[in-house]
C-alpha positions as CSV (number, residue, x, y, z in Angstrom):
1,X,126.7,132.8,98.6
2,X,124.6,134.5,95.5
3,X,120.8,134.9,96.0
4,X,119.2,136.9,93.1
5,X,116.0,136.6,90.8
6,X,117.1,133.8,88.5
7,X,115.9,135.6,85.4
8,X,119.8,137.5,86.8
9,X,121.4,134.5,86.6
10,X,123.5,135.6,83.8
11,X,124.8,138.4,85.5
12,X,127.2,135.6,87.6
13,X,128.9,133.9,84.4
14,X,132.9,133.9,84.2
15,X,133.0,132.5,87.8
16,X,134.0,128.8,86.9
17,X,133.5,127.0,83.8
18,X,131.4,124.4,85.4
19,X,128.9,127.1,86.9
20,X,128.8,128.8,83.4
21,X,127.4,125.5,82.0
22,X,124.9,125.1,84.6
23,X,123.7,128.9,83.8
24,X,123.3,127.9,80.1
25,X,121.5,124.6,81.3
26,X,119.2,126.6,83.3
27,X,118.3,128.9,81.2
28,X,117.5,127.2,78.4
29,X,115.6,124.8,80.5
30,X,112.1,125.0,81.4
31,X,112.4,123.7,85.4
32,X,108.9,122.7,85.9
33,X,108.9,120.1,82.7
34,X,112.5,118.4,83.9
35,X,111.8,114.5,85.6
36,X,112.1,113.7,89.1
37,X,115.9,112.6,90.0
38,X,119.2,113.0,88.4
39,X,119.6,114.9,85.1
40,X,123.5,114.9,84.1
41,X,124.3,118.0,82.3
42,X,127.8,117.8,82.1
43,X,128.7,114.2,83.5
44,X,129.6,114.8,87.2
45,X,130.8,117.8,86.7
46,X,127.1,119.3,86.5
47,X,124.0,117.2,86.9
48,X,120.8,118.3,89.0
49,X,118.5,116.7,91.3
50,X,114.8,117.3,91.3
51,X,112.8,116.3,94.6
52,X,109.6,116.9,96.4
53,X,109.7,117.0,100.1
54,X,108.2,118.7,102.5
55,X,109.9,121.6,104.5
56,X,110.3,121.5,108.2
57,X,111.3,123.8,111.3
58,X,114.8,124.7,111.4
59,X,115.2,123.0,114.7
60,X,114.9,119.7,112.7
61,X,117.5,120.6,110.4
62,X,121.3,120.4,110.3
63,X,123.5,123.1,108.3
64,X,125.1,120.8,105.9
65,X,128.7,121.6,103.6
66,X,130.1,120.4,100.6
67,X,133.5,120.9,99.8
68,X,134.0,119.3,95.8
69,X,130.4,120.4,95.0
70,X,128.4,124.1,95.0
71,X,124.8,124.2,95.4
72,X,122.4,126.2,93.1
73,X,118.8,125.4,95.4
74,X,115.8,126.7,93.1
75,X,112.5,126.0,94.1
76,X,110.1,125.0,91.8
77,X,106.7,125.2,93.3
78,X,106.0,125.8,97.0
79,X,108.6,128.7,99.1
80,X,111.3,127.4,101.7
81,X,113.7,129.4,103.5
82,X,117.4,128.4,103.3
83,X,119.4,129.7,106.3
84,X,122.9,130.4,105.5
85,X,125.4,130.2,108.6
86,X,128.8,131.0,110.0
87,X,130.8,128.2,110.5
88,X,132.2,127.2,114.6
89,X,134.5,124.8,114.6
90,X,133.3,122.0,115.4
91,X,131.7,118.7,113.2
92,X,128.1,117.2,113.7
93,X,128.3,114.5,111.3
94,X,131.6,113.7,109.8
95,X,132.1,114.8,106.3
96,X,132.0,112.0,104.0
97,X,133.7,112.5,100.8
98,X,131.7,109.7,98.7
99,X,128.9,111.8,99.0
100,X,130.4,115.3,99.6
101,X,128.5,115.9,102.7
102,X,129.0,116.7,106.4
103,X,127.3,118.8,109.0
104,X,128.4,121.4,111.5
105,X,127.4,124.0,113.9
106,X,126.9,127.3,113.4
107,X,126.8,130.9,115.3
108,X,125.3,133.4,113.5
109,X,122.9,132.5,110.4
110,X,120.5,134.6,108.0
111,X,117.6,133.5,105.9
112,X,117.1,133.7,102.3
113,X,113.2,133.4,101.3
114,X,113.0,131.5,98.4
115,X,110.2,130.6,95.8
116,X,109.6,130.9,92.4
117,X,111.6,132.8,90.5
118,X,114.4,132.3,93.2
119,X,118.2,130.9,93.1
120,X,120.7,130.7,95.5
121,X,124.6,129.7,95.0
122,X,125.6,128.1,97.9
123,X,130.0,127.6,97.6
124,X,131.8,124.8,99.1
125,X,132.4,124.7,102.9
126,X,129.4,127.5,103.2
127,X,126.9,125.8,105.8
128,X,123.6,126.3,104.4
129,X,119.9,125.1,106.2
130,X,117.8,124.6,103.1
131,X,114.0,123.7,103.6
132,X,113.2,125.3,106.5
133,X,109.1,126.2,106.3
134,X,108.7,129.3,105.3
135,X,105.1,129.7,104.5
136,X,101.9,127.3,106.2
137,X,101.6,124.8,103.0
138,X,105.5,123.0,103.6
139,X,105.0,121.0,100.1
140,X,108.5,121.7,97.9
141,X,109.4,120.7,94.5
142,X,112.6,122.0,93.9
143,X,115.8,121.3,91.8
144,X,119.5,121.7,93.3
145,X,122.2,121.9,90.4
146,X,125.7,120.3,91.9
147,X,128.4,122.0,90.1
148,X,132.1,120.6,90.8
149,X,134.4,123.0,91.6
């Protein structure tokens, strides 16, 4: 996991090729202008997904993994926290390698408060609780860059 100021985020190139692409995407890009849905950046090797939604209370969220894909979560307008966890064994929901997902438990977690200005790097098979309310108005826009490992 990397959570920094994403006016850093060139501070964390040389990690993959695939993440150093998404850097360059990002900032060259101007976040709020990009279209709701999928943007392919580098075929499916980097694309991101803008969304609205609104966050919730972390009771009503699951920790989720990915094992092909890492998550950069930035939010765009509104603040969310994103819970990172350690892993128990132990499934929830099966992972399902179409869509690189699964869920699982978790002991010990710690927040990350987001909002503007915000990034974090979630890695594969790091369970991560995004969009968890963090502040009273639970609107989000936010953008989360898959980047194939």
């Amino acid at each position: 996991m990397i959570y920094d100021e994403l006016k850093n985020i060139s501070k964390y190139r040389g990690i993959s090729a695939n993440l150093d692409t998404a850097i360059a995407f990002l900032e060259e890009s101007i976040l709020s202008e990009l279209p709701m849905g999928k943007t392919v950046i580098d075929g499916e090797k980097v694309f991101i997904n803008v969304m609205e939604a609104d966050a919730k209370e972390r009771e009503e969220i699951a920790f989720e993994i990915h094992k092909r894909y890492m998550d950069i979560q930035i939010d765009i307008e509104g603040t969310e926290a994103i819970e990172i966890g350690e892993y128990l064994p132990g499934v929830k929901e099966q992972y399902d390698e179409r869509t690189d997902f699964g869920t699982v438990d978790c002991s010990n977690a710690f927040y990350c408060i987001m909002g503007e200005g915000r990034f974090i790097i979630c890695m594969t098979d790091e369970p991560h609780r995004p969009g968890i309310r963090a502040v009273t108005d639970s609107y989000l826009k936010k953008c989360v860059v898959k980047v194939l490992i």
